[in-house]
Backbone bond lengths (Angstrom), bond angles and torsions (degrees), N, CA, C in turn:
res aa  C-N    CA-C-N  psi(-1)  N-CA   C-N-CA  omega(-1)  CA-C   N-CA-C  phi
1 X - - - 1.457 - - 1.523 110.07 -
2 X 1.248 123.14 137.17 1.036 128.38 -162.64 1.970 96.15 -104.42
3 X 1.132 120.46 178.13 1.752 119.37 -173.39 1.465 107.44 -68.44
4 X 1.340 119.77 -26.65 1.642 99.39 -174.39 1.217 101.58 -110.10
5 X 1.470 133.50 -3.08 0.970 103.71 152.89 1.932 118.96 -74.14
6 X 1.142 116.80 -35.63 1.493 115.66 -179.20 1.450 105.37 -57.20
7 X 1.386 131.97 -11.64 1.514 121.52 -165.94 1.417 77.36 -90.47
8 X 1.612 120.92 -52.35 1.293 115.51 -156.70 1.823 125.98 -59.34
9 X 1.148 108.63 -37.65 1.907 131.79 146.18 1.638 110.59 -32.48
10 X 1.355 103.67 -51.84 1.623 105.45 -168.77 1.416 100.24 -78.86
11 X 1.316 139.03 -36.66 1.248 138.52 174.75 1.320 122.55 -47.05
12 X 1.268 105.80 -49.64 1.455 117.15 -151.88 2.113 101.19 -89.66
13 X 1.500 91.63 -0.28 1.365 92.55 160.87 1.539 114.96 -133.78
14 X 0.932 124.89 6.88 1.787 131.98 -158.92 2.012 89.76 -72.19
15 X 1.021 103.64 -52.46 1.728 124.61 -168.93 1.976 90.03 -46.78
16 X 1.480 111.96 -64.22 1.479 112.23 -167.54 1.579 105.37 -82.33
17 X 0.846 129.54 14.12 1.903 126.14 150.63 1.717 127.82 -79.83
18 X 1.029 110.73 122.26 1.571 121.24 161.94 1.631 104.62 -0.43
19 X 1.343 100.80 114.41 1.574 98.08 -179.80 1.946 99.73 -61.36
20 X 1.198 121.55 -173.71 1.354 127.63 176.27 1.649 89.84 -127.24
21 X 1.532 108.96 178.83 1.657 107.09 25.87 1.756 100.22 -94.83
22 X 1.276 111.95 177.62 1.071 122.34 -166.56 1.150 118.06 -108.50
23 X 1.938 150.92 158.75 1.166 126.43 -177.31 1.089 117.31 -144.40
24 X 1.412 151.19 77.16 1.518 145.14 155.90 1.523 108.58 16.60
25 X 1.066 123.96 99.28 1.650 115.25 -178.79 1.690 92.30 -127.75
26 X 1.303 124.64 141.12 1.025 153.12 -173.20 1.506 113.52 -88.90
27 X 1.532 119.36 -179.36 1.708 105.78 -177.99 1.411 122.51 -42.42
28 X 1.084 110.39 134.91 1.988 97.86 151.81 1.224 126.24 -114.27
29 X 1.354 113.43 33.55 1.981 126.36 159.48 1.468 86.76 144.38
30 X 1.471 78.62 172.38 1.699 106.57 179.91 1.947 112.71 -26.16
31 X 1.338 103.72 -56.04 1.528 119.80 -160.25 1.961 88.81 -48.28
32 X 1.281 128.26 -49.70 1.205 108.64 -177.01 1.404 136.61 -72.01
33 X 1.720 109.36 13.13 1.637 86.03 -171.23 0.878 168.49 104.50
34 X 1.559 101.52 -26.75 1.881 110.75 -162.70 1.429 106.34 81.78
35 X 1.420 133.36 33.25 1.255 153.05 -154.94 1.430 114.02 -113.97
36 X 1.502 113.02 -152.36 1.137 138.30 155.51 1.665 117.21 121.79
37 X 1.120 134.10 -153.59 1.359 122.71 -158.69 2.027 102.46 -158.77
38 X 1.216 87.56 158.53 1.439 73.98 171.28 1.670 99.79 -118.60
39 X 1.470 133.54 160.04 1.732 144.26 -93.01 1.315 98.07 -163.25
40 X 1.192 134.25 -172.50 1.154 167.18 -104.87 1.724 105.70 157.17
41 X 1.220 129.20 -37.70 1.158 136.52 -156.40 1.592 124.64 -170.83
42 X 1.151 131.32 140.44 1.269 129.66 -157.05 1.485 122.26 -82.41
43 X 1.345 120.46 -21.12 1.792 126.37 130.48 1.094 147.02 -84.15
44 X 1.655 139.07 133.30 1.017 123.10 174.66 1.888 120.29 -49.72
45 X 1.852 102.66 -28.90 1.301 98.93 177.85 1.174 135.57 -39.08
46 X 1.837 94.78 -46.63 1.746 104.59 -156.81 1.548 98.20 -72.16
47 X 1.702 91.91 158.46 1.368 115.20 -175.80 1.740 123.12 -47.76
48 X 1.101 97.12 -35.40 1.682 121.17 -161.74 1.601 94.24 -108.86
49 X 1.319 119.86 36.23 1.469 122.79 162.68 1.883 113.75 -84.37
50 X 1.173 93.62 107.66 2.272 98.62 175.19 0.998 79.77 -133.74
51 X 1.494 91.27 134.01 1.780 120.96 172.68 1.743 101.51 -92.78
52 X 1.295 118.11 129.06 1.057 131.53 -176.30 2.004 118.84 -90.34
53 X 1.555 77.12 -38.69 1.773 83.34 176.36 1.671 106.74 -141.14
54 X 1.393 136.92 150.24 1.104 127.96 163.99 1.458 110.57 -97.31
55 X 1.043 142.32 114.14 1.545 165.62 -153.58 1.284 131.41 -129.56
56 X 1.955 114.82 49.15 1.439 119.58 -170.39 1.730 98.74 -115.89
57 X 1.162 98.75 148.28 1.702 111.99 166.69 1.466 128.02 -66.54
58 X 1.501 117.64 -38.74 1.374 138.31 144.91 2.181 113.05 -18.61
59 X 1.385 84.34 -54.09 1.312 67.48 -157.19 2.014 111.41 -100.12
60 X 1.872 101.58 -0.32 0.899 105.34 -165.23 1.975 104.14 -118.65
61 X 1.435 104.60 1.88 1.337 117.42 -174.10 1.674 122.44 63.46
62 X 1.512 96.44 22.02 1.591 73.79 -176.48 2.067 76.03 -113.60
63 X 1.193 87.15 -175.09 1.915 117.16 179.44 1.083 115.63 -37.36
64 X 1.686 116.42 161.57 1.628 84.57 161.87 1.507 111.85 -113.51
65 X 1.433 134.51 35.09 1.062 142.62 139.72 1.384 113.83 -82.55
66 X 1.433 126.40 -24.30 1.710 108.08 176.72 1.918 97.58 -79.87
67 X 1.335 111.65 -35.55 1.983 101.52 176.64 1.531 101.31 -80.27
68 X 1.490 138.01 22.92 1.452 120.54 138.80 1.357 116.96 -107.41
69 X 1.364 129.62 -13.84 1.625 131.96 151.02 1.202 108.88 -58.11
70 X 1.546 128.29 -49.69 1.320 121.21 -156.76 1.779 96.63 -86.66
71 X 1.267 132.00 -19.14 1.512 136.85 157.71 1.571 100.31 -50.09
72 X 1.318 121.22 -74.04 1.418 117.45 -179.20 1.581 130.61 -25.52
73 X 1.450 100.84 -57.62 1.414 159.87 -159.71 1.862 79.94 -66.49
74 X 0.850 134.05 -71.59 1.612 140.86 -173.22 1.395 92.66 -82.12
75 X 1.253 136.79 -76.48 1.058 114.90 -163.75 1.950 132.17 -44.58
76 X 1.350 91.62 -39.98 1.539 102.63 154.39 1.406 146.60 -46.03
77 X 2.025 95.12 -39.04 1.560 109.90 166.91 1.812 105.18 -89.62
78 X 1.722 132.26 63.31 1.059 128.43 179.05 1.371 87.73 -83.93
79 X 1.392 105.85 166.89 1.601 124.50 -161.60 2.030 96.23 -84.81
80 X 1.351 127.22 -22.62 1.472 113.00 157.78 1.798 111.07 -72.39
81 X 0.915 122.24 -40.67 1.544 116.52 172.58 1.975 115.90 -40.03
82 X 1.399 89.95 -61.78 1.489 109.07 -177.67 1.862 108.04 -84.47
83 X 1.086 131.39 27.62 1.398 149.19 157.83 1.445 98.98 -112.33
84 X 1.566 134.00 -55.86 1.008 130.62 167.93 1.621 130.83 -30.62
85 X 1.763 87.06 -55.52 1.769 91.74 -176.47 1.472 118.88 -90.27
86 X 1.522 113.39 -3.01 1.256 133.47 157.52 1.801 107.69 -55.36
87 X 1.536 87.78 -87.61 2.088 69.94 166.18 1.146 153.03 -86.01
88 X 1.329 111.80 36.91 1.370 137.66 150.15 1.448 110.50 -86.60
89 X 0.665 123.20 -61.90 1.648 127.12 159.84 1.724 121.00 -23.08
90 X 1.431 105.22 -70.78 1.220 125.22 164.03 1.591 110.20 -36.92
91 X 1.114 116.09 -79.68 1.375 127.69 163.37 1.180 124.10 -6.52
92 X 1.314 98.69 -68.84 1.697 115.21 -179.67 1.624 118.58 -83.69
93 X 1.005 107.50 13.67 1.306 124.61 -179.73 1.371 116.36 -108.02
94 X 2.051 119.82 -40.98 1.207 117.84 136.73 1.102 134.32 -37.67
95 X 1.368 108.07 -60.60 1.893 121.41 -171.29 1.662 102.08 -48.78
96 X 1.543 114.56 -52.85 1.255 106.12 177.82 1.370 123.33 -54.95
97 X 1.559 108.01 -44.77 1.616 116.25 -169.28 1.465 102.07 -47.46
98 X 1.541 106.73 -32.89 1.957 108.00 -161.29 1.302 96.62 -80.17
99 X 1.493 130.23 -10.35 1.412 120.46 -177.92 2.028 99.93 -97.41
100 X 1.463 110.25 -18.19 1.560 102.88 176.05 1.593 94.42 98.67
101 X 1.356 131.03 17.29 1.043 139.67 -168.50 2.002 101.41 -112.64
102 X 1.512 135.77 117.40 1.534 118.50 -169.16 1.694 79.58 -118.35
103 X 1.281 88.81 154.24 1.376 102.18 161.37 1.544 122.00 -96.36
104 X 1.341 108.13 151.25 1.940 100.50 -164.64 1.479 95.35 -90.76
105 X 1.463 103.07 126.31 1.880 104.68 170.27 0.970 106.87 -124.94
């Protein structure tokens, strides 16, 4: 896949994903593991807690510092982040065009 097509893939689902923002949340008791998930919200308490990803080492064999990078790691790519760098992209892809300058995708 070349870049516009991958922008074009991410589009056509960015709209039907879990609004954000999104949150790296760490264990929430024993049952996870060395686990945790990334959120909707920064407690399991609050009302408006949806787990977006489940993210434990337990069940996937890796560390449990690579399932709190890889928590980050998603929580970071929330679908406003990656709309963000979408039109920045876009952007700069005009600005060039007006100089006669394309970018290779």
């Amino acid at each position: 896949m070349n870049v516009t097509e991958i922008i074009a893939a991410i589009e056509r689902v960015i709209e039907s994903a879990t609004p954000g923002p999104w949150y790296g949340r760490g264990s929430k008791g024993s049952e996870s593991y060395g686990g945790g998930c990334v959120a909707t919200t920064t407690t399991y308490q609050d009302i408006n807690f949806k787990a977006i990803a489940d993210v434990r080492s337990h069940s996937s064999e890796i560390s449990y510092d690579q399932a709190a990078a890889n928590r980050e790691f998603i929580a970071a790519c929330n679908p406003e982040n990656i709309a963000a760098l979408i039109s920045a992209y876009k952007e700069l892809e005009r600005k060039l065009a007006a100089d006669g300058v394309s970018l290779s995708t």
